[in-house]
C-alpha positions in Angstrom: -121.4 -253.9 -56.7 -121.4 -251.5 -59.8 -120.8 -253.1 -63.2 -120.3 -251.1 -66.6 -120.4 -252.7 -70.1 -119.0 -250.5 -73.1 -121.0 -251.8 -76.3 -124.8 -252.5 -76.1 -124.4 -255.1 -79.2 -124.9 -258.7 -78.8 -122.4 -259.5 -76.1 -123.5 -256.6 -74.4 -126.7 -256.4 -74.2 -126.3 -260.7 -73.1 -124.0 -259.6 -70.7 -126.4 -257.3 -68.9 -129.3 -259.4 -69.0 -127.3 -262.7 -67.6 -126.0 -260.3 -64.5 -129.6 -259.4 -63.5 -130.7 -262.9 -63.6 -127.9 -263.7 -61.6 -128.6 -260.8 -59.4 -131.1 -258.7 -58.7 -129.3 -256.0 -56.8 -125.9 -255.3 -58.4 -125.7 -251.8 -60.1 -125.6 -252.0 -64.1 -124.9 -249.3 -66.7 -124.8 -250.0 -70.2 -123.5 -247.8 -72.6 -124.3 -247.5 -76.6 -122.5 -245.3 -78.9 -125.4 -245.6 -81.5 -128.7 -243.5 -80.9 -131.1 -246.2 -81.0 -131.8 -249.0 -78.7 -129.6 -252.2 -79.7 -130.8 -254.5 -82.3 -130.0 -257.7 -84.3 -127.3 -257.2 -86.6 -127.2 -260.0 -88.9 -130.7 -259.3 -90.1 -129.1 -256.6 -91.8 -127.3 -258.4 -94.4 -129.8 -261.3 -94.8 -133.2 -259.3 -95.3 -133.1 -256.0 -93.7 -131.4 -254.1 -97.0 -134.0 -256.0 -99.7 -136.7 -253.9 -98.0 -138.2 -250.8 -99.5 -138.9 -250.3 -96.1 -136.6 -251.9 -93.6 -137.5 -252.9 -90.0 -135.0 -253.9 -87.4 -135.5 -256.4 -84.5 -134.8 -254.7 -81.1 -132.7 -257.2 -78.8 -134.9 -256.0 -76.1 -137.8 -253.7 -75.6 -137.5 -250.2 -74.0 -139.5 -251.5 -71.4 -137.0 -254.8 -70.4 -134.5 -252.2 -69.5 -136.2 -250.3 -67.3 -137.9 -252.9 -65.5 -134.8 -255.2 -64.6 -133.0 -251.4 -63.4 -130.8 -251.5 -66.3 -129.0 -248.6 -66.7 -129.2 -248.2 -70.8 -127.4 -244.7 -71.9 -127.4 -244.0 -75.9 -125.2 -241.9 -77.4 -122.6 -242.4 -74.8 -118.8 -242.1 -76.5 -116.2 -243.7 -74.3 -113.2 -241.1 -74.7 -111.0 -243.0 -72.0 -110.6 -245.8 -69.3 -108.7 -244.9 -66.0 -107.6 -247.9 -64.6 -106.2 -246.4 -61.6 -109.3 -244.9 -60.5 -111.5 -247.2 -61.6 -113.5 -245.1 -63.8 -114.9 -244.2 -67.4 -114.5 -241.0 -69.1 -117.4 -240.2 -71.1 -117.0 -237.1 -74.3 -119.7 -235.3 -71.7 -116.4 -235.1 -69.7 -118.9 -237.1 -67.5 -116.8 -240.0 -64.9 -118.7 -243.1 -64.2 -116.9 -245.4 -61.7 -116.8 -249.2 -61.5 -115.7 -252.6 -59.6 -115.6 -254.4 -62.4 -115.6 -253.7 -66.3 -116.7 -255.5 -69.4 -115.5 -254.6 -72.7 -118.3 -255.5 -75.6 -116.6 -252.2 -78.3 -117.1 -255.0 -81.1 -115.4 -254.4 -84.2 -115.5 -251.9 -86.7 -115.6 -252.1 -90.7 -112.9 -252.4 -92.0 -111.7 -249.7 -95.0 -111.5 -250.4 -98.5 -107.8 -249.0 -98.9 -108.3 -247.8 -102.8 -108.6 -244.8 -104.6 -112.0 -244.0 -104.0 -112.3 -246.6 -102.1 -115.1 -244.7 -100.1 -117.5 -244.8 -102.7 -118.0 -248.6 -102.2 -120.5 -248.6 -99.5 -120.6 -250.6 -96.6 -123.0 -252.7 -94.2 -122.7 -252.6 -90.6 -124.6 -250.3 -88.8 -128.6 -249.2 -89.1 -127.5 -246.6 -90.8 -126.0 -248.5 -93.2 -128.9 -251.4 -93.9 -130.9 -247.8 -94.6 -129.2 -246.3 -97.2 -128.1 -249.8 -98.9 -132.2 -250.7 -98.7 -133.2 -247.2 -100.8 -130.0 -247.7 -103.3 -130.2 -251.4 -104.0 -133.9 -250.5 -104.7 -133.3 -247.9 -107.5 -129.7 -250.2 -109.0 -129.4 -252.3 -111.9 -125.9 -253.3 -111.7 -124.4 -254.1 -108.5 -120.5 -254.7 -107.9 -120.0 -256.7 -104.4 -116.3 -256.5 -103.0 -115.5 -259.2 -100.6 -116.4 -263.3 -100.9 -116.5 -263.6 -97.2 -120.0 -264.8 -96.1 -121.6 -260.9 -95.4 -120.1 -260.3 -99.4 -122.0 -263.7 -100.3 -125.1 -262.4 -98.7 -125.2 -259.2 -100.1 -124.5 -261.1 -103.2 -127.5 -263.3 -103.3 -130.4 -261.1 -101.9 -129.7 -258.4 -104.5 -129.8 -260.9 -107.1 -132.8 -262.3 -106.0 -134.5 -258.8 -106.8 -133.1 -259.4 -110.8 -130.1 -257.6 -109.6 -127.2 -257.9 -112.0 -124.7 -259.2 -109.7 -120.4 -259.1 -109.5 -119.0 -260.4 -106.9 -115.6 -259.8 -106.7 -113.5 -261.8 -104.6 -109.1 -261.6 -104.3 -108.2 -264.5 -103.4 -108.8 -268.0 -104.8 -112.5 -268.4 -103.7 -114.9 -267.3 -102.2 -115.7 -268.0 -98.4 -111.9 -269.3 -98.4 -111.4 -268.5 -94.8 -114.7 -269.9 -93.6 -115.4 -273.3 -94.7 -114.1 -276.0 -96.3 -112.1 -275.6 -100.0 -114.9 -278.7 -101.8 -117.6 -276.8 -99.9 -116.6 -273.6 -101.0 -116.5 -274.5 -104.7 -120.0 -275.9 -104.7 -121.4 -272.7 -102.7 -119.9 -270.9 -105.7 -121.2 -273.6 -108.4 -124.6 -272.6 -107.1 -124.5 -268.5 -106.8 -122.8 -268.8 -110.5 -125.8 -271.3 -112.3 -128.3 -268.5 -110.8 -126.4 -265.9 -112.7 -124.3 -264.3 -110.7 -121.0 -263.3 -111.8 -117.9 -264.5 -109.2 -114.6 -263.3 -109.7 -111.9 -265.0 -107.7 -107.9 -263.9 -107.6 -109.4 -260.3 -108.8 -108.5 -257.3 -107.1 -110.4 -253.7 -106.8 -107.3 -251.7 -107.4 -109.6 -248.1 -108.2 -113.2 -246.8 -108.1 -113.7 -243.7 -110.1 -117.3 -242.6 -109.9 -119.4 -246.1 -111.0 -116.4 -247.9 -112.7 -114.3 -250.1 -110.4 -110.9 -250.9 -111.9 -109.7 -254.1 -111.4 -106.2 -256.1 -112.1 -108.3 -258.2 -114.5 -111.0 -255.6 -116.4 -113.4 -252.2 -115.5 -116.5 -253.3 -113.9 -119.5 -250.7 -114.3 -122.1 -250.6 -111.7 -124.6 -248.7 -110.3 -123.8 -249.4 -107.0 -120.9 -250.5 -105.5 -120.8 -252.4 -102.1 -117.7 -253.3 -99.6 -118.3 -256.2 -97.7 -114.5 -256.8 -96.8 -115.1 -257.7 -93.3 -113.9 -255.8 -89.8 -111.3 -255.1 -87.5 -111.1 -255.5 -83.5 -112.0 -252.2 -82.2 -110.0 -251.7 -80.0 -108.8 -248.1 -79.3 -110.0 -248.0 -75.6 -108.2 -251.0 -75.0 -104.7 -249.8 -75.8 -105.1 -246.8 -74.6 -105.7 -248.0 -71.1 -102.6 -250.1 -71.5 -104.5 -253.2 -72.1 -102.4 -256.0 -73.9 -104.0 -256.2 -77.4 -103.3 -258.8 -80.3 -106.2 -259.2 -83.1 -108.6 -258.0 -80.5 -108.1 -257.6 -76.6 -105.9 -260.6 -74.9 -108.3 -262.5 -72.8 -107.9 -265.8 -70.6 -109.5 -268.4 -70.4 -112.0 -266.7 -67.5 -112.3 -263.4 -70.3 -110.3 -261.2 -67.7 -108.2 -259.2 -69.4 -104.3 -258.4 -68.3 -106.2 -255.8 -65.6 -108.1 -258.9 -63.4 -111.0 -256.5 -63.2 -112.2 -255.8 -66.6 -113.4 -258.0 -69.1 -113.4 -258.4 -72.7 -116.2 -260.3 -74.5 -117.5 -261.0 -78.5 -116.3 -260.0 -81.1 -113.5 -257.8 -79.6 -112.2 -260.8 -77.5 -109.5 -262.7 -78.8 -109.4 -265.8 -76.3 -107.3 -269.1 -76.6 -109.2 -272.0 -77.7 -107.5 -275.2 -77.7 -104.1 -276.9 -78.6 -104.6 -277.1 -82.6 -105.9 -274.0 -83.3 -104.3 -271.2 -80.3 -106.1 -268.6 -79.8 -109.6 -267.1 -81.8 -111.2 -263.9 -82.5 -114.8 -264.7 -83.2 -117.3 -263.1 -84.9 -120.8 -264.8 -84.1 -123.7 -264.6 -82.4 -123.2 -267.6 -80.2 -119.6 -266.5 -79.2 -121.3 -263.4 -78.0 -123.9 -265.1 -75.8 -121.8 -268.0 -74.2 -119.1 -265.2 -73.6 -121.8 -262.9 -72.1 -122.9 -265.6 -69.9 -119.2 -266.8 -68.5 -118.6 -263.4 -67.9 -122.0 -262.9 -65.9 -121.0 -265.8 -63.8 -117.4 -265.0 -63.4 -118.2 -261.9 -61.9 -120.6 -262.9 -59.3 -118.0 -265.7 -58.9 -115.8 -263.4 -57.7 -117.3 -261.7 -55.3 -118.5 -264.4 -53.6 -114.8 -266.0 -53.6 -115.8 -269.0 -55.6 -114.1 -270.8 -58.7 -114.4 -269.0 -62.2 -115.6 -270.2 -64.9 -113.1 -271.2 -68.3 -114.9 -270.6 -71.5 -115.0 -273.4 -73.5 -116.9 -273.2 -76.6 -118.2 -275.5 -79.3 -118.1 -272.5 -81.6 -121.0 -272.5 -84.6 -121.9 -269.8 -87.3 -124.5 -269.6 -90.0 -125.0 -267.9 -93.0 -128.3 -267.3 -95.3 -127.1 -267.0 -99.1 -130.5 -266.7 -101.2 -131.7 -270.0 -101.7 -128.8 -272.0 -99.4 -128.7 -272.2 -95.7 -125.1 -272.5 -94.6 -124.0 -274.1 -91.0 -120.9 -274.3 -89.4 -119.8 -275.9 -86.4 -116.1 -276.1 -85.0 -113.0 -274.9 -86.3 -111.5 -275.5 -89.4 -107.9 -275.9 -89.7 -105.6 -275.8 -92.8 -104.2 -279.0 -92.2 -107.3 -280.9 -92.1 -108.6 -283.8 -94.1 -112.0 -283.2 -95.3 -114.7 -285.9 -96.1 -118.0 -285.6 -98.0 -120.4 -287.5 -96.0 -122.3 -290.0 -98.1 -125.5 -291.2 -98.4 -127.2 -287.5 -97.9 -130.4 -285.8 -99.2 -130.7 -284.5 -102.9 -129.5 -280.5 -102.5 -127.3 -281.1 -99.4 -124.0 -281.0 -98.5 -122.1 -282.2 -95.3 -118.7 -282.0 -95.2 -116.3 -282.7 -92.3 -112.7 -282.0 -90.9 -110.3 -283.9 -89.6 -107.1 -283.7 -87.9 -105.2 -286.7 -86.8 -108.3 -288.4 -87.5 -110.7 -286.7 -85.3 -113.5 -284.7 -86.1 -112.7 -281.4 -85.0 -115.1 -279.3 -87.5 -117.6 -279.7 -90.1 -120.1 -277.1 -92.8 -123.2 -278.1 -94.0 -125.8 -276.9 -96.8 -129.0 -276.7 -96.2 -129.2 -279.8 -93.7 -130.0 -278.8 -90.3 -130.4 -282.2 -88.8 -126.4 -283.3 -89.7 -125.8 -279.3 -88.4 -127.3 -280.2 -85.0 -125.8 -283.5 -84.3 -122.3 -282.6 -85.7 -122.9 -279.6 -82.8 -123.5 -282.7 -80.2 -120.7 -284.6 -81.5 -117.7 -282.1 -81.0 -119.4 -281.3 -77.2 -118.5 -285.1 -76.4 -115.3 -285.4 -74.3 -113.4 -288.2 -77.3 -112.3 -288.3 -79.8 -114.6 -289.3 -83.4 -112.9 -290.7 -86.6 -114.3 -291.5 -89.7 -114.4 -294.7 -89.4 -117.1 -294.5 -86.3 -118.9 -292.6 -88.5 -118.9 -295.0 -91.1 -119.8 -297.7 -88.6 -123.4 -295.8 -88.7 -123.8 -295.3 -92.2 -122.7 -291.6 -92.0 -126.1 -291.2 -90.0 -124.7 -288.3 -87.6 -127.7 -288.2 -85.6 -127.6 -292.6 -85.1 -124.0 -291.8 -83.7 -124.9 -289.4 -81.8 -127.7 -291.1 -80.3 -125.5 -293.5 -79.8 -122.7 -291.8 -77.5 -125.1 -289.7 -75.7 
């Protein structure tokens, strides 16, 4: 069996190295646009670009590659997939053929669509972390665009280098589509008493040279970064006639519409359960369980046994100078949030619920709550507030408890 992966990222690289434990025969090609072998990504944004001289974690050595006969080609642009003929065409006008196909193409940064909205630099790639590390170095004023968590990030580890920091963020608050509205607001309590500027419901409308013009007032900087987040890439997708909604359509096995190629990470848009539909995530541990199903789903199928449905108990962090952020589940707009009581000095847990049952919850800088709030959404039933409240909001009692 021949299997090809496009994208050596996270899901990717998981994907090739959970086939080859699975089996040691199977023929598997890799293939990286970028020129380097694959590396951690979210490095970049929490210590990578504060060096004067940035390093970046491999995934794997050189040698992993070569001694589990895994086919790694760099610099390898996918111009086309033929279906039909079960094959990849490569820009070298180069054909390699496959039985079965996993799409890992990620996602790609998403433009700032301003006047001069290039001159706002992003973070995404190496390449990126690179220049960023030299320019942050040499700035005074720094302008952040985007209050998502990579814009947070950005945020604090400039300013912990005496930065002067703006972050400027459109809509109401910052991290708004990540965690929960109280949890939100005391993320932004904190970045503000260190001395960091946030402006929320402010919008870049203009950047001319190192002045970005906003609906609200001129901001001058000498460096101005986007950190507005990413799109699905999904070109090769829809050009092979792939069905493609926020990401590639995936079932619950990660077969796309064509039952031989699959689409995994951050590309994948999957459905998830009855309250929320289907997700597109973005996370490390989406790319590794995914990776994993696939892995298993294809040896499944060649030996005629059941597949595997991916079920997650999606979780996400996020390091924001001196706060550790953890998420775990899904948020919903609907939900009721609680603060859990009776918590450490400088922590925060806060939880969601819909209908009454605990279908999400963030916490700051408490790892313990993190970890058994992961255990308590894994159990088959349903938890109220009121069970947790029978244990004195000790998450890990209750979870001790159910186990």
């Amino acid at each position: 069996m021949s299997v090809v992966i496009i994208g050596a990222g996270h899901a990717g690289v998981a994907a090739a190295t959970a086939l080859r434990k699975l089996d040691r025969e199977i023929k598997i090609t890799l293939l990286s646009e970028e020129g380097n072998l694959p590396y951690h990504r979210p490095p970049l944004s929490k210590k990578t670009i504060y060096s004067e001289s940035p390093s970046f974690d491999l995934l794997l050595s050189k040698d992993y590659y070569t001694n589990n006969n895994i086919e790694l080609t760099c610099n390898s642009i996918v111009e086309a997939i033929d279906t039909e003929n079960s094959c990849i065409k490569l820009s070298s006008k180069e054909l390699i053929y496959y039985e079965q196909l996993i799409i890992a193409t990620g996602a790609e940064r998403r433009k700032l669509d301003i006047n001069g909205g290039e001159l706002a630099k992003p973070l995404y790639s190496m390449k990126d972390a690179q220049y960023l590390s030299k320019s942050i170095a040499k700035a005074k004023r720094i302008t952040v665009i985007g209050g998502g968590f990579i814009g947070c990030e950005i945020a604090s580890g400039a300013h912990k280098l005496g930065k002067e920091i703006t972050l400027l963020e459109a809509g109401p608050s910052i991290l708004s589509r990540s965690v929960a509205p109280i949890f939100a607001q005391q993320v932004a309590q904190h970045h503000k008493s260190q001395g960091i500027s946030i402006l929320t419901d402010c919008k870049a409308l203009s950047i001319n040279n190192n002045e970005v013009e906003t609906d609200s007032k001129n901001i001058l900087s000498d460096l101005i970064v986007a950190g507005i987040g990413v799109t699905p890439n999904v070109k090769l997708a829809t050009q092979a006639n792939l069905d493609v909604d926020n990401g590639i359509v995936v079932n619950r096995y990660l077969q796309t519409t064509n039952e031989n190629i699959f689409a995994i990470g951050d590309v994948a848009n999957f459905p998830f359960n009855s309250v929320t539909g289907r997700l597109r995530l973005e996370s490390i541990q989406n790319a590794n369980d995914q990776a994993k199903t696939v892995a298993n789903n294809i040896i499944s199928k060649r030996l005629n046994k059941k597949l595997l449905k991916y079920s997650p108990i999606p979780w996400f962090w996020s390091d924001q100078g001196d706060l550790k952020l953890q998420m775990a589940g899904i948020g919903n707009l609907n939900a009721e949030h609680h603060i859990l009581e009776n918590q450490k000095k400088g922590t925060l847990t806060v939880l969601h619920f819909i209908g009454n049952q605990l279908i999400a919850l963030d916490t700051l800088n408490h790892g313990l709550n993190h970890i058994c709030g992961r255990k308590l959404l894994s159990f088959n039933q349903s938890i109220s507030i009121e069970d947790i409240n029978k244990f004195d909001c000790n998450l890990k009692s209750l979870s001790n408890h159910l186990s």
